[in-house]
LUMLO-345117 format. One line per 2 residues: number of its first residue (from 1); their letters; for each residue x, y, z of C-alpha. Coordinates in pm, whole numbers. Example, Ala and Ser with C-alpha at 12.3 -4.5 7.8 and 13.67 -1.06 7.14 Angstrom:
! LUMLO-345117
1) AS) 1230:-450:780 | 1367:-106:714
//
This chain:
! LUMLO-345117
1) XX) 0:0:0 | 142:320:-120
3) XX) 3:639:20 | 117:999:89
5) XX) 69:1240:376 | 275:1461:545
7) XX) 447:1672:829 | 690:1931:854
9) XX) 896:1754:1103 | 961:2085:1296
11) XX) 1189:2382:1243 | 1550:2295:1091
13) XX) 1673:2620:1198 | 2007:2698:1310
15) XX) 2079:2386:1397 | 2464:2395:1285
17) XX) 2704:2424:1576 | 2535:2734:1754
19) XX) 2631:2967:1491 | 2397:3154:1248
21) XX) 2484:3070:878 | 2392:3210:565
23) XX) 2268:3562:712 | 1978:3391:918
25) XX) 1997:3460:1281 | 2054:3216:1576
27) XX) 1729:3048:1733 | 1671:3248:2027
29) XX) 1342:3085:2166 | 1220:2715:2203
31) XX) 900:2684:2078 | 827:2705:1711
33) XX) 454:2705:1544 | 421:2587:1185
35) XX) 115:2537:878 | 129:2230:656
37) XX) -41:2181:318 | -42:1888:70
39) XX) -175:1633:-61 | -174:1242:39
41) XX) -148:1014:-267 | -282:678:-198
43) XX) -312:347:-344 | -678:268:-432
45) XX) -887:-9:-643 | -1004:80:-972
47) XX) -1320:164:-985 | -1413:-19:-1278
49) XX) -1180:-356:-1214 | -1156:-354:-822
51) XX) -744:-395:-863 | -517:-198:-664
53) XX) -305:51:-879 | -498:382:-897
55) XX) -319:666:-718 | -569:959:-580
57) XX) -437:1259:-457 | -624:1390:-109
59) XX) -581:1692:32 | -406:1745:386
61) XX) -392:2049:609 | -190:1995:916
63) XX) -43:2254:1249 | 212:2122:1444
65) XX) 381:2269:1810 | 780:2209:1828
67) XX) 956:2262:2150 | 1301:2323:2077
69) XX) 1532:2131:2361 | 1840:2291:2195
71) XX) 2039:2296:1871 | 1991:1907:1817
73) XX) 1706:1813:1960 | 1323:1861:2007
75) XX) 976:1743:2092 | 699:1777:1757
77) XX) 328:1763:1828 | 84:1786:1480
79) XX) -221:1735:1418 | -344:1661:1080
81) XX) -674:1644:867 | -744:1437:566
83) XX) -1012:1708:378 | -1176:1364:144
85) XX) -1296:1039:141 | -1183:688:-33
87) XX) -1079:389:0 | -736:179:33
89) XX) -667:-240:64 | -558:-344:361
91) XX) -326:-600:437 | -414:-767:738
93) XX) -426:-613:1096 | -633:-473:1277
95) XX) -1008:-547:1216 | -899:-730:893
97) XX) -846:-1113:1040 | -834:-1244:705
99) XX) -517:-1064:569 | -656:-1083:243
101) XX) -464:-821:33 | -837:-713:-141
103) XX) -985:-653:170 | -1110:-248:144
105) XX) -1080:19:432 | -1286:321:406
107) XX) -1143:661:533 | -1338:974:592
109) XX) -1159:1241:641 | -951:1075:893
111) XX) -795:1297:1188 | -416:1166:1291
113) XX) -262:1316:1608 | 187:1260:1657
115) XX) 382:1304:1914 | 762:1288:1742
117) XX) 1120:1338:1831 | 1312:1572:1627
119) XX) 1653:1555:1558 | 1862:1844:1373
121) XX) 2192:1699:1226 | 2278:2019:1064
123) XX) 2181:2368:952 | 1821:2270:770
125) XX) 1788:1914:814 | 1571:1764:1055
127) XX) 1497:1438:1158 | 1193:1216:1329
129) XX) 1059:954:1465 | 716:903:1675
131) XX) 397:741:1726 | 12:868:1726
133) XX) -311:752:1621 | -533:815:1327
135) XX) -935:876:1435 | -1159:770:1148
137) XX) -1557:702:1190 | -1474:358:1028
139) XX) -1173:208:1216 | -924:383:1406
141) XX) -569:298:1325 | -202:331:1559
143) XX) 45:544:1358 | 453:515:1341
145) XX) 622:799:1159 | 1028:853:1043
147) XX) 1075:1158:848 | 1294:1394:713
149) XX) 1280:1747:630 | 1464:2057:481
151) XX) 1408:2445:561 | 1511:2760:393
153) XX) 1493:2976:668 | 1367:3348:581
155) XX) 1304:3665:790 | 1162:3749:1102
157) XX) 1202:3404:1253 | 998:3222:962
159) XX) 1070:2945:756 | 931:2738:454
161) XX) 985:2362:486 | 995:2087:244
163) XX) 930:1724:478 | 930:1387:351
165) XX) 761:1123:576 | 654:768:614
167) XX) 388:607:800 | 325:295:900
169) XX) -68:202:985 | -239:-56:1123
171) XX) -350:-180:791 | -126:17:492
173) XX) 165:237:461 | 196:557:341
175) XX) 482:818:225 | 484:1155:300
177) XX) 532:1441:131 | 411:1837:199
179) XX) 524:2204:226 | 480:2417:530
181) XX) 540:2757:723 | 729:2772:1039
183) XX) 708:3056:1318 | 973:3086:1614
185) XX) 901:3384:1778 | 1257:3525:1918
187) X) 1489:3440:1681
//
C-alpha cells in the first residue's frame, strides 16, 4: 500500500554548531509554530476492475507545536486532517483477520494526532521519529512515523519547509510528502 501524507517535522533552523549561517539569525526561543499543506497520494482499487493501482491525490492540512530542547534536539506535536474520502486495501491487521490483500478500508476524512522526536543533524535538516493515532468514523488505526525534512529559513524568525515522511498504519503504509510555514518567535 502506497500512500502519501505529510508533516513538517519541525523547524530545521540553526541547527549547525550554535552559529547563524547564511545571514539567518541564531534560534533564540524554544517553541516554534508551523502550517502544513499537501496532498496524500494513496493506493486505491479501480473503480471499474476492483485492482489496486490507482493513485488519488487527497488533500491534507496539518499545524504542528515544536519545543526546541536545543540545537539538536526537540519534541513535535501535529495534528493533521485528511479534507476527502476513499478507499485503500488493507493487508491484514487490525479489524482485517483475514489478511486478504483485497480486503477495502474506508477513510473519511480521517484525523491523525503525533507526538515525534526531532533531531537536527545540521543547519536545515531535521529528523523524526514518533507514534500517534489516526481517528476515522470507520476504524481507528495506531500510527509510526520517520521523516525527514529541509528548511530555507527566511526573515523574522519564519521558515518554509519541504518534509518527507513515512507512516506505517495498522492496515497500509503511506509516504509523505508536503510544504509548510514555520514561526519561532525570538529568533
Amino acid at each position: 500500500m502506497l500512500g502519501l501524507s505529510f508533516a513538517l517535522p519541525g523547524s530545521a533552523q540553526e541547527h549547525g554548531g550554535g552559529e547563524a549561517s547564511e545571514g539567518a539569525e541564531a534560534h533564540a526561543g524554544p517553541h516554534v509554530f508551523g502550517g502544513v499543506i499537501g496532498f496524500t497520494a494513496v493506493e486505491t482499487p479501480d473503480e471499474t476492475t476492483q485492482v489496486a493501482g490507482a493513485v488519488r491525490f487527497i488533500p491534507v492540512i496539518a499545524a504542528e507545536y515544536v519545543y526546541k530542547i536545543n540545537q539538536r534536539w526537540g519534541l513535535n506535536a501535529i495534528g493533521e486532517w485528511e479534507l476527502a474520502h476513499y478507499v485503500v486495501e488493507t493487508h491484514g491487521g487490525g479489524d482485517s483477520d483475514s489478511g486478504n490483500p483485497e480486503d477495502a478500508l474506508a477513510r473519511e476524512g480521517a484525523l491523525m494526532f503525533l507526538g515525534l522526536l526531532e533531531f537536527y543533524p545540521s543547519h536545515r535538516w531535521a529528523l523524526e521519529a514518533g507514534a500517534g493515532y489516526e481517528f476515522e468514523k470507520h476504524e481507528n488505526l495506531f500510527v509510526l512515523r520517520g521523516g525527514i525534512a529541509y528548511e530555507i529559513p527566511m526573515r523574522d524568525g519564519m521558515a518554509v519547509g519541504f518534509p518527507l515522511t513515512f507512516d506505517w498504519k495498522e492496515e497500509f503504509w503511506a509516504v509523505s510528502i508536503g510544504m509548510g510555514l514555520t514561526w519561532g518567535p525570538g529568533h
